[in-house]
N, CA, C and O of each residue as an XYZ file, in Angstrom:
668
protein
N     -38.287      6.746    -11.348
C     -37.512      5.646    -10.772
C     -36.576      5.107    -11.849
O     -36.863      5.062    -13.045
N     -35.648      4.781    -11.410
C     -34.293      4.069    -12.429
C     -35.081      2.786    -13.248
O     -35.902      1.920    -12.942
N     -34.385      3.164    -14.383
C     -34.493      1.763    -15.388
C     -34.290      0.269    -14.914
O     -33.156     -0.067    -15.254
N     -34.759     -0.472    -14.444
C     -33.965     -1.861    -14.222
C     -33.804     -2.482    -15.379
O     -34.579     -3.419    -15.569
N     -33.002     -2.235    -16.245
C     -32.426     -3.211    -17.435
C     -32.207     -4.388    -17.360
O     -32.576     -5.266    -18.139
N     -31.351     -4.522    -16.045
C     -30.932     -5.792    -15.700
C     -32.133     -6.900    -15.828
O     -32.038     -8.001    -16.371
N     -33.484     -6.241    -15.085
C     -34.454     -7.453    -14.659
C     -35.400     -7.352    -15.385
O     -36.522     -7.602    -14.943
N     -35.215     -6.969    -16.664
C     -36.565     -7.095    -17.808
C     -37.030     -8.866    -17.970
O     -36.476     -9.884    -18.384
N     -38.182     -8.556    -17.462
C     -39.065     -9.620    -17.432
C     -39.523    -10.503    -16.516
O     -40.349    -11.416    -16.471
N     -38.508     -9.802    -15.577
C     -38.954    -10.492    -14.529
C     -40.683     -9.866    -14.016
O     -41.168     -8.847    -14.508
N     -41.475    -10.820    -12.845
C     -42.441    -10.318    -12.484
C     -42.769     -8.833    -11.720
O     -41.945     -8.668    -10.820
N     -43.565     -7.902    -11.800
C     -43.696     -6.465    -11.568
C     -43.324     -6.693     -9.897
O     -42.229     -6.299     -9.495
N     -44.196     -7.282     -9.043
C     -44.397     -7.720     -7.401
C     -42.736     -7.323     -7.284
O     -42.346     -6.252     -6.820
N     -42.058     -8.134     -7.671
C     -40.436     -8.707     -7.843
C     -39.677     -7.129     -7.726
O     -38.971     -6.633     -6.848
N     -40.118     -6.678     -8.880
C     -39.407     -5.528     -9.433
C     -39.050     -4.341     -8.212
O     -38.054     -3.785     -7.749
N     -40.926     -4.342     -7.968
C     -41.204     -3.517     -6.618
C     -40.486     -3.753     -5.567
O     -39.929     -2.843     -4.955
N     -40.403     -5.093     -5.200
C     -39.168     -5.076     -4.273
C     -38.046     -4.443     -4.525
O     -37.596     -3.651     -3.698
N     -37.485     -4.663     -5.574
C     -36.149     -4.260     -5.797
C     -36.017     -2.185     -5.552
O     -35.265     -1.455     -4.907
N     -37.101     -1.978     -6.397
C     -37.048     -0.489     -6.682
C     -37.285     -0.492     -5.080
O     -36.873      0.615     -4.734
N     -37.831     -1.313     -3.699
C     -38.434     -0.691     -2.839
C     -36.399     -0.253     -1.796
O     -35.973      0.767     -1.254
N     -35.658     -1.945     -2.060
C     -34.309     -1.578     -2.002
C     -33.731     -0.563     -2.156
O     -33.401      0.150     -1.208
N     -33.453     -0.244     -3.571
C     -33.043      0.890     -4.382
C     -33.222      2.269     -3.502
O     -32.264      2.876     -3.025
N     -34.473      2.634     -3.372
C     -35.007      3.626     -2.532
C     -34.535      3.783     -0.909
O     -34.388      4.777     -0.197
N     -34.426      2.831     -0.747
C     -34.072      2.848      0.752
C     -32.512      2.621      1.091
O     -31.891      2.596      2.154
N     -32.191      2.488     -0.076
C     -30.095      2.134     -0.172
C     -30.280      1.130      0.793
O     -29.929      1.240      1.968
N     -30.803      0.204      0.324
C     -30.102     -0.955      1.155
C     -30.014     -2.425      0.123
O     -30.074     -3.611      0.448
N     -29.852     -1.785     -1.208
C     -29.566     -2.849     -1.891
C     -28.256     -3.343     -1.971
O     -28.223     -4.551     -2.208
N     -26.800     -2.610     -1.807
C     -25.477     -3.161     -1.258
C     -25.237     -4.100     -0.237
O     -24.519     -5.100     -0.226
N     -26.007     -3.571      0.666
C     -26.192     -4.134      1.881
C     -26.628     -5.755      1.825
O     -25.879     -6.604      2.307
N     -28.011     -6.138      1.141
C     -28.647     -6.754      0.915
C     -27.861     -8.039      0.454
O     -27.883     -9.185      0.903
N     -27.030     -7.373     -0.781
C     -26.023     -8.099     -1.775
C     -24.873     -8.908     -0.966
O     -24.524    -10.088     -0.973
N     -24.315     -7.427     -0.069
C     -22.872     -8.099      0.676
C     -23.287     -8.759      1.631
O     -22.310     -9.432      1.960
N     -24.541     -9.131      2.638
C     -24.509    -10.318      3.532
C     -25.024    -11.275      2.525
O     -25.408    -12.282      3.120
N     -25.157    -11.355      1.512
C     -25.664    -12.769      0.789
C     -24.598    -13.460      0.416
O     -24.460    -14.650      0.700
N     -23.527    -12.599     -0.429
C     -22.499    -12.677     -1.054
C     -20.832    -11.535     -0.041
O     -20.204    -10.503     -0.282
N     -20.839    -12.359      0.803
C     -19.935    -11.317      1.302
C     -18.768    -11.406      1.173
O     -18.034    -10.523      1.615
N     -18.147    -12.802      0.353
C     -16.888    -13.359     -0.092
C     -16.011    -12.419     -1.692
O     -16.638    -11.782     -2.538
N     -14.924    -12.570     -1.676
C     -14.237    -12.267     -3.127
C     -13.649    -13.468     -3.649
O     -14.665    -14.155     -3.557
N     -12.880    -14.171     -4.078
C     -13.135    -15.221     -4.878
C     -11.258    -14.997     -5.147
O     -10.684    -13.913     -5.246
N     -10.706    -16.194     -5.205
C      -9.141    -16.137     -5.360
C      -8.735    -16.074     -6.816
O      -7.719    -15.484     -7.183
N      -9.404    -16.582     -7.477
C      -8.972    -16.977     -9.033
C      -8.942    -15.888     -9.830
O      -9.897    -15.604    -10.553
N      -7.618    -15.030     -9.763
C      -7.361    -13.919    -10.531
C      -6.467    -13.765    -11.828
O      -6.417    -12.803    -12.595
N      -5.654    -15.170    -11.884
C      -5.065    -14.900    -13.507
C      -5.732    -15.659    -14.177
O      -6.581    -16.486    -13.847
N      -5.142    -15.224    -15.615
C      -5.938    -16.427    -16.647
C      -5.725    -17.710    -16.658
O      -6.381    -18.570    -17.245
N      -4.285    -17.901    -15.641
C      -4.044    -19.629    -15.490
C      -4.459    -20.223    -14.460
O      -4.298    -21.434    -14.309
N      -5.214    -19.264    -13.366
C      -6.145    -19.920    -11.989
C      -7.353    -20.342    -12.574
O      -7.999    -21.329    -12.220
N      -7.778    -19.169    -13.942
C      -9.335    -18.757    -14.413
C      -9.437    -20.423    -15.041
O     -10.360    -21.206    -14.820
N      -7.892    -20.747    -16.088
C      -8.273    -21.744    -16.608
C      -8.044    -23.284    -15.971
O      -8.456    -24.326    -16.479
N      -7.505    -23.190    -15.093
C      -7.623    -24.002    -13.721
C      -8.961    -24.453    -13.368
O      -9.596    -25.502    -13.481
N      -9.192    -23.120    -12.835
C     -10.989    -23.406    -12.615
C     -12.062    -24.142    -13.110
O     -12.886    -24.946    -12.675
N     -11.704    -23.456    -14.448
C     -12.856    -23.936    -15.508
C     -12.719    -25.542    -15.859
O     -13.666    -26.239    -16.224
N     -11.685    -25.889    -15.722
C     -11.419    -27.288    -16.578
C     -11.704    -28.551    -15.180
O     -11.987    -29.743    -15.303
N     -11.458    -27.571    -13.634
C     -11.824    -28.177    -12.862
C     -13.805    -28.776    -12.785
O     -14.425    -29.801    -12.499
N     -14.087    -27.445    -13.216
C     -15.700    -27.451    -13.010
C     -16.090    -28.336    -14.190
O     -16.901    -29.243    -14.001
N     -15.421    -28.072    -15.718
C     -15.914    -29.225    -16.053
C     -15.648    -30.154    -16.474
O     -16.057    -30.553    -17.564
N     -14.440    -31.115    -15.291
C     -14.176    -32.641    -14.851
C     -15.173    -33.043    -14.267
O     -15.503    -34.229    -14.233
N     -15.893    -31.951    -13.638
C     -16.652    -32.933    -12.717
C     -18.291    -32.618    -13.146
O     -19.247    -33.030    -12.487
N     -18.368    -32.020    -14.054
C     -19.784    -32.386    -14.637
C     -20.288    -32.352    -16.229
O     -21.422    -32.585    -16.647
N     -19.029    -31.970    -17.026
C     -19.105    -32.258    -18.122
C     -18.072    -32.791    -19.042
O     -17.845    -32.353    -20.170
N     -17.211    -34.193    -18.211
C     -16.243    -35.082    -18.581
C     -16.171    -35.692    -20.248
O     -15.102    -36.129    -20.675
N     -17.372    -35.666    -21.083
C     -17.210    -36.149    -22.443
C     -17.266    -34.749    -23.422
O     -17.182    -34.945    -24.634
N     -17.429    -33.115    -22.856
C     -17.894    -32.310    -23.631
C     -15.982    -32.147    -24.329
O     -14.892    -32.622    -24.010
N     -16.546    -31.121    -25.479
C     -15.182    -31.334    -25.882
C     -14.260    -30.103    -25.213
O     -14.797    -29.082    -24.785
N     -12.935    -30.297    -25.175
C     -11.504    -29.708    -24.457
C     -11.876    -27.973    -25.109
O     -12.050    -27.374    -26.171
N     -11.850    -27.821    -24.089
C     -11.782    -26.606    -23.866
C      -9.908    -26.036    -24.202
O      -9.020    -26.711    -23.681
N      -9.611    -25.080    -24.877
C      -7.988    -24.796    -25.540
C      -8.488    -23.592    -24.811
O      -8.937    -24.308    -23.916
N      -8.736    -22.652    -24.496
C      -8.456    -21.165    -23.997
C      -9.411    -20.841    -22.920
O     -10.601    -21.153    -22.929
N      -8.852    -20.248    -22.074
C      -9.486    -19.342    -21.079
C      -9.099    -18.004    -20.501
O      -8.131    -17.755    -19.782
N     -10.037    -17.185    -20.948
C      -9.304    -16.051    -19.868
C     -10.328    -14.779    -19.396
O     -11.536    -14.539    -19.389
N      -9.327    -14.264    -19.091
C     -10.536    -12.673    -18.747
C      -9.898    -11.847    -19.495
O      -8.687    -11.804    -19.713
N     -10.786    -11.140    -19.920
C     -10.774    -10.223    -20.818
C     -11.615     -8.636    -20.612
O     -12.682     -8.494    -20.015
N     -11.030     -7.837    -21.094
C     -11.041     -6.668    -20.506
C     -12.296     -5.697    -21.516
O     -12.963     -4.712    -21.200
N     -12.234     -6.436    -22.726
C     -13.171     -5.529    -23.722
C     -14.632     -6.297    -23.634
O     -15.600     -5.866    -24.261
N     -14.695     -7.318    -22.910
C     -16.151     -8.091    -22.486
C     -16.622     -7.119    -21.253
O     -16.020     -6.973    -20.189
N     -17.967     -6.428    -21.692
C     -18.277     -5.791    -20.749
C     -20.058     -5.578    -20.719
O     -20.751     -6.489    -21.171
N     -20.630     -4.476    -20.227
C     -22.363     -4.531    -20.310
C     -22.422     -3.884    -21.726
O     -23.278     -4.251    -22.530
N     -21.600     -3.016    -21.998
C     -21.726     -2.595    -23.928
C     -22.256     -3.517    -24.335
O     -23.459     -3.395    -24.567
N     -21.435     -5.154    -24.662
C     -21.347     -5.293    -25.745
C     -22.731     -6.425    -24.977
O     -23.236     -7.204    -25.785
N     -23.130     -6.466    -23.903
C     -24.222     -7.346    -23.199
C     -23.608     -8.834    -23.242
O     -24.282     -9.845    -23.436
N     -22.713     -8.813    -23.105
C     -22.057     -9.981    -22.408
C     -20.902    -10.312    -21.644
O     -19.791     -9.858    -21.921
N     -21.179    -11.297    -20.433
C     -20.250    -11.253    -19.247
C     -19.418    -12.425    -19.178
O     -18.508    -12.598    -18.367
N     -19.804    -13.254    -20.121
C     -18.834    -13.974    -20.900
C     -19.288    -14.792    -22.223
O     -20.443    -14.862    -22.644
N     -18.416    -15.250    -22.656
C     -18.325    -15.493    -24.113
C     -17.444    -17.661    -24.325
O     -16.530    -18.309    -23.816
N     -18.494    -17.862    -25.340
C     -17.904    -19.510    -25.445
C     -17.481    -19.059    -26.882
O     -18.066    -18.103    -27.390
N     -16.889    -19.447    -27.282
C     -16.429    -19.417    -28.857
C     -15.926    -20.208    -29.454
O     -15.521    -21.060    -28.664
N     -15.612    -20.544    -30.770
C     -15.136    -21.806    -31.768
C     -14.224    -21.252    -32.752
O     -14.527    -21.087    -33.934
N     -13.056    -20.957    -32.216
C     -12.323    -20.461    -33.298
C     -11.680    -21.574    -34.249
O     -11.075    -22.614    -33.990
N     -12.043    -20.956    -35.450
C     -11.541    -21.865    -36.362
C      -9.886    -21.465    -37.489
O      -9.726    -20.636    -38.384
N      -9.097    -22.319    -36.988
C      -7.636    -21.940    -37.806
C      -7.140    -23.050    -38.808
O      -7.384    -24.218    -38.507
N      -6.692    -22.870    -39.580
C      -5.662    -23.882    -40.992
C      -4.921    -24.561    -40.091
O      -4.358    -23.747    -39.360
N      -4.576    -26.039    -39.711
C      -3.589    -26.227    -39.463
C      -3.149    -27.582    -40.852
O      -3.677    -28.642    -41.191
N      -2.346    -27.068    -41.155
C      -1.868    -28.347    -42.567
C      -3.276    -27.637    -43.774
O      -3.775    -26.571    -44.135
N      -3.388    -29.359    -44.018
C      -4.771    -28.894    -44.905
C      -6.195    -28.682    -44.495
O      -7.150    -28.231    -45.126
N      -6.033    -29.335    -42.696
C      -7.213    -29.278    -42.129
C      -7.207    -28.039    -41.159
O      -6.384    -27.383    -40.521
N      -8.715    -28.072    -41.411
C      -9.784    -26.954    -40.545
C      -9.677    -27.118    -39.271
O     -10.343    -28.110    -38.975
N      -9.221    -26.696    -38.422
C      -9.153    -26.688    -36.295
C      -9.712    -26.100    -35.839
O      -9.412    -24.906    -35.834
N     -11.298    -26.715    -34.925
C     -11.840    -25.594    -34.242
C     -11.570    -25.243    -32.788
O     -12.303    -25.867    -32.021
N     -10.847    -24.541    -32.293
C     -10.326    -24.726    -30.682
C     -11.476    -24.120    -30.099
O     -12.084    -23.320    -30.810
N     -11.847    -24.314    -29.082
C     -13.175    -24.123    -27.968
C     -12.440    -22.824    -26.966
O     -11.483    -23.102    -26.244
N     -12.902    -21.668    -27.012
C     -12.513    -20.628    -25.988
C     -13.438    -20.517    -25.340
O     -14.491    -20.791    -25.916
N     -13.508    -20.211    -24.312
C     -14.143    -19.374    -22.574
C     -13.418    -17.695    -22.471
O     -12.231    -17.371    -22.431
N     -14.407    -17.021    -22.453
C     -13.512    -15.642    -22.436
C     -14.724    -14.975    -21.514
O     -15.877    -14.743    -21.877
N     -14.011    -14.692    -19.979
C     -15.130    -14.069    -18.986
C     -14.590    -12.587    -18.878
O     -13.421    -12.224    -19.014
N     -15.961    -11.629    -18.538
C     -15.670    -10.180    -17.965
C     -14.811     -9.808    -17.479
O     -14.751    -10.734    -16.670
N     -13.881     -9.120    -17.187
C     -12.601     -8.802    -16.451
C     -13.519     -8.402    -14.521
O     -13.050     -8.584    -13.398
N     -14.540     -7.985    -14.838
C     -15.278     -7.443    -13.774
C     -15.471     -8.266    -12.625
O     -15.777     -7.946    -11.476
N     -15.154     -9.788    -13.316
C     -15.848    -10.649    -12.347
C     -14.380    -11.186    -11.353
O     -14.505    -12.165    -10.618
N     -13.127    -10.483    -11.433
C     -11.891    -10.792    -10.847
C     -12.129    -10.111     -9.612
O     -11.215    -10.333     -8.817
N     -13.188     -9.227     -9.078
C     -13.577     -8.748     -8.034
C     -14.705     -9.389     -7.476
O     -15.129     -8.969     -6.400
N     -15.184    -10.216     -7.964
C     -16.754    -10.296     -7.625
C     -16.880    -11.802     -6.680
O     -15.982    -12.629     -6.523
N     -18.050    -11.840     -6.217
C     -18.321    -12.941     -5.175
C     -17.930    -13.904     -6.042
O     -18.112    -13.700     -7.242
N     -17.260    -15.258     -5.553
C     -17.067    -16.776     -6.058
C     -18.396    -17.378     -6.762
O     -18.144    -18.120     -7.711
N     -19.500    -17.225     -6.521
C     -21.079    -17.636     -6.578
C     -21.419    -16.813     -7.940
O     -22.245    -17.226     -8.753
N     -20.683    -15.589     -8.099
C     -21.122    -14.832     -9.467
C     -20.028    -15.470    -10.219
O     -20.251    -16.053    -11.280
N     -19.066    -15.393     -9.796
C     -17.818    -16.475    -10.942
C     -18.235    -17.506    -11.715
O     -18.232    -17.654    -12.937
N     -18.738    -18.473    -10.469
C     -19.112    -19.974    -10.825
C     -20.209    -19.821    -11.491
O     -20.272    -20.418    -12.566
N     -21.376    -18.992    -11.062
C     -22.330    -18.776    -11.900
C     -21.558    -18.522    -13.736
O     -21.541    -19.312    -14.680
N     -21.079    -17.274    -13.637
C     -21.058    -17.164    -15.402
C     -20.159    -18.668    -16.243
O     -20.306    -19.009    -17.416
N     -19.305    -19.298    -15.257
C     -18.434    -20.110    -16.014
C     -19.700    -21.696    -16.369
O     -19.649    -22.465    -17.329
N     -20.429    -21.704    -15.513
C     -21.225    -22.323    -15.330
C     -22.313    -22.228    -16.660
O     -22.939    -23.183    -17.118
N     -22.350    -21.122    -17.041
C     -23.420    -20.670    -17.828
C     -23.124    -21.034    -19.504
O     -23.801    -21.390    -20.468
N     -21.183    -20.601    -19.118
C     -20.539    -20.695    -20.580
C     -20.133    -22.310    -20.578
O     -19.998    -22.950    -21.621
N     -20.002    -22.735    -19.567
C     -19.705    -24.482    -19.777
C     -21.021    -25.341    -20.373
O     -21.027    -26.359    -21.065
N     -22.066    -24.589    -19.873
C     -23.139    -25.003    -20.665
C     -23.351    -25.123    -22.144
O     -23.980    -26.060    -22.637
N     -22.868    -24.254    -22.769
C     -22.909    -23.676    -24.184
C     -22.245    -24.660    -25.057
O     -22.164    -24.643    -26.285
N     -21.645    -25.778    -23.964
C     -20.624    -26.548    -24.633
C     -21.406    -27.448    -25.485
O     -21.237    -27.489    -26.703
N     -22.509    -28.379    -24.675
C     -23.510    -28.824    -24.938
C     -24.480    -28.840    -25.199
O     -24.992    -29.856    -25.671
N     -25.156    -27.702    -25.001
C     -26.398    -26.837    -25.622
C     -26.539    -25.765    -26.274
O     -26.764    -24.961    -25.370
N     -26.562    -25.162    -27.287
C     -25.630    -23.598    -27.621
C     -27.014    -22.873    -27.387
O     -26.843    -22.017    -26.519
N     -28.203    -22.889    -27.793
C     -29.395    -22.285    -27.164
C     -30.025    -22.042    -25.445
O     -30.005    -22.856    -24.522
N     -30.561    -20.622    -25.457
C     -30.706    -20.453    -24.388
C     -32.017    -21.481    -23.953
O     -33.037    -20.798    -23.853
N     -32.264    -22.912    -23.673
C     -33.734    -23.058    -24.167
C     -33.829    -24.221    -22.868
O     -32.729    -24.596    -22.460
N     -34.778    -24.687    -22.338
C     -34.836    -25.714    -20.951
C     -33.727    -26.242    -20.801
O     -33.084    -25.965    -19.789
N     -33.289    -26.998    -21.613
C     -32.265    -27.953    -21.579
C     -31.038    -27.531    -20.838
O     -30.288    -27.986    -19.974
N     -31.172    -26.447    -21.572
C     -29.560    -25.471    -21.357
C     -30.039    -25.104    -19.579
O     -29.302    -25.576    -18.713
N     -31.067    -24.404    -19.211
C     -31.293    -24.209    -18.231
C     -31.298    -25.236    -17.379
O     -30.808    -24.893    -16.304
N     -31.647    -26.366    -17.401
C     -31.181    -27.327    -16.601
C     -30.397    -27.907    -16.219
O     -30.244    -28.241    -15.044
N     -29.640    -28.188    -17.238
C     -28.044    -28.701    -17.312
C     -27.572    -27.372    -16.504
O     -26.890    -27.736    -15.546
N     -27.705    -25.889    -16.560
C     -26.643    -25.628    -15.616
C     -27.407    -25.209    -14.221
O     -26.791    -24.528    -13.401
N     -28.532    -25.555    -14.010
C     -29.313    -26.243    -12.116
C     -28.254    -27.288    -11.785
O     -27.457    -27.340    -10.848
N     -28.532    -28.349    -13.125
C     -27.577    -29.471    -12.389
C     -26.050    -28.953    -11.959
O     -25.476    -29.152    -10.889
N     -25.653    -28.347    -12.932
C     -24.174    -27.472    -12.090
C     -24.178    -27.188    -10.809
O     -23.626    -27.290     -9.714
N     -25.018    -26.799    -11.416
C     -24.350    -25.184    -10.269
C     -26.414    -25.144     -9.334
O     -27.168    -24.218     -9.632
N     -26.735    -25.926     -8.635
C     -27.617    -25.871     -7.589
C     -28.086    -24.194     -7.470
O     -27.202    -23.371     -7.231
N     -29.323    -23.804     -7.625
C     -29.362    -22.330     -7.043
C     -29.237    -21.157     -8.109
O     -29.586    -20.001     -7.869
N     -28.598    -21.672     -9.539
C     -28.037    -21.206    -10.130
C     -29.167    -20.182    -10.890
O     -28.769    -19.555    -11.871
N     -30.643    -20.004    -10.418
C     -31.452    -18.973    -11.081
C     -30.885    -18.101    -10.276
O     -29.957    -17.397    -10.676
N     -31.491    -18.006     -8.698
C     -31.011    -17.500     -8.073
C     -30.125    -16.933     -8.059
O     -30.429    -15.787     -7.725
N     -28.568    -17.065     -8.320
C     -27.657    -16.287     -8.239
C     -27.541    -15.490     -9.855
O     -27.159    -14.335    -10.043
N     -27.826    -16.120    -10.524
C     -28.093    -15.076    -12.373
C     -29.002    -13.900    -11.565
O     -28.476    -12.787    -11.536
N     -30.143    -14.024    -10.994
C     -31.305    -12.661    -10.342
C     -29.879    -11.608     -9.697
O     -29.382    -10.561    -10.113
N     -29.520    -12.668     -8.286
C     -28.407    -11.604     -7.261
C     -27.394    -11.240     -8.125
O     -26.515    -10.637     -7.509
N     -27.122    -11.379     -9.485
C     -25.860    -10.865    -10.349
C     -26.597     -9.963    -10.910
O     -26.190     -8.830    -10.656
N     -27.861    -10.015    -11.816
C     -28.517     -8.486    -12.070
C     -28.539     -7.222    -11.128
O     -28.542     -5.995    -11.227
N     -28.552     -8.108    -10.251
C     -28.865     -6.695     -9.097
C     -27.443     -5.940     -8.718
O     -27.245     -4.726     -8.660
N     -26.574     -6.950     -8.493
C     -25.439     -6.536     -8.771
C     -24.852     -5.686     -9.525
O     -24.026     -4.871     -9.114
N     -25.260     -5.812    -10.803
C     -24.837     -5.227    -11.812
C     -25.751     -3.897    -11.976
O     -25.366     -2.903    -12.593
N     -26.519     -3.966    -11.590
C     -27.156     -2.874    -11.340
C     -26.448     -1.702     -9.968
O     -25.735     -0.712    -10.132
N     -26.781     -2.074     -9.152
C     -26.082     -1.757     -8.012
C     -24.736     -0.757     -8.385
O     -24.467      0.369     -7.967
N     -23.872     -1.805     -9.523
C     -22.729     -1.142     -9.494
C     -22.720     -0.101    -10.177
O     -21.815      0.728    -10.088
N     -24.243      0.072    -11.367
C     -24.427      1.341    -12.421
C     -24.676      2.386    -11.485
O     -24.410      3.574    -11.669
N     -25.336      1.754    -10.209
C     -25.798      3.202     -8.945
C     -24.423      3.715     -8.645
O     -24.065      4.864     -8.904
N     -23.873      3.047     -8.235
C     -22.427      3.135     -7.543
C     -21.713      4.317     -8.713
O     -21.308      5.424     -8.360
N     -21.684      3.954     -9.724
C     -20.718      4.565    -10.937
C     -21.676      6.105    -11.537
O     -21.279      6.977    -12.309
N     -22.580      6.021    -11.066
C     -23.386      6.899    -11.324
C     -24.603      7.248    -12.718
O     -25.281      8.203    -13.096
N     -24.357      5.879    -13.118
C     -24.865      5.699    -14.244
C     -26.655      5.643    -14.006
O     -27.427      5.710    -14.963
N     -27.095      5.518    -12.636
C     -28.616      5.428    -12.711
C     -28.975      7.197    -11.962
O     -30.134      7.586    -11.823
């Protein structure tokens, strides 16, 4: 049976379901009536639209976000589907750290619910940089559901290694 990479650690019961999907090809299926939408926000100035929208309205004191975009070399290689970063540049004599958001290029196809999920995940990072309760809660409070849809994005992502032929 195929590797599930995606769902290491999750519970075995769990797994079995999934592999029981897998087996029966009806894990696409499964995916597209859950998620049967595509999502409008396709340049980097909708992407950064988005983001600054999502966090007006739940993380109004974190600090300004300077960049957003999608990016094409963020992929399952490098095991990440998006990226928060602190770039730091000279300006005068002082040190500038500008705050970037840099998401998967992958996700310009993908359900709105997997979007909001990863931006959700990296808006978190703003305020918590560890993966640790806190962080996990703060983005429940986001984004409602939001285990849930991180699980339906593994599978996803899985799904699409079937699809590509990679399992």
């Amino acid at each position: 049976m195929a590797d599930l990479k995606y769902l290491r650690g999750y519970p075995e019961p769990l797994l079995a379901q999934v592999r029981q999907l897998i087996a029966e090809q009806r894990l696409g299926d499964y995916l597209q009536r859950r998620y049967p939408g595509r999502h409008e926000v396709q340049s980097d100035k909708a992407l950064y639209g988005y983001v600054q929208r999502l966090k007006q309205d739940h993380l109004k004191s974190a600090p300004p976000i300077d960049k957003v975009l999608y990016d094409n070399r963020l992929d399952l290689t490098h095991r990440a589907l998006g990226l928060h970063t602190a770039v730091s540049r000279v300006q005068g004599g002082k040190l500038k750290a500008k705050k970037e958001i840099r998401v998967a290029s992958l996700f310009r196809q993908a359900a709105p619910e997997f979007l909001q999920m990863i931006v959700v995940h990296e808006l978190a990072h703003l305020r918590e940089s560890e993966h640790n309760r806190a962080f996990y809660k703060l983005c429940e409070h986001m984004l409602p559901g939001c285990g849930q849809i991180e699980f339906d994005l593994r599978l996803f992502l899985h799904w699409r290694e079937i699809q590509d032929g990679g399992c």
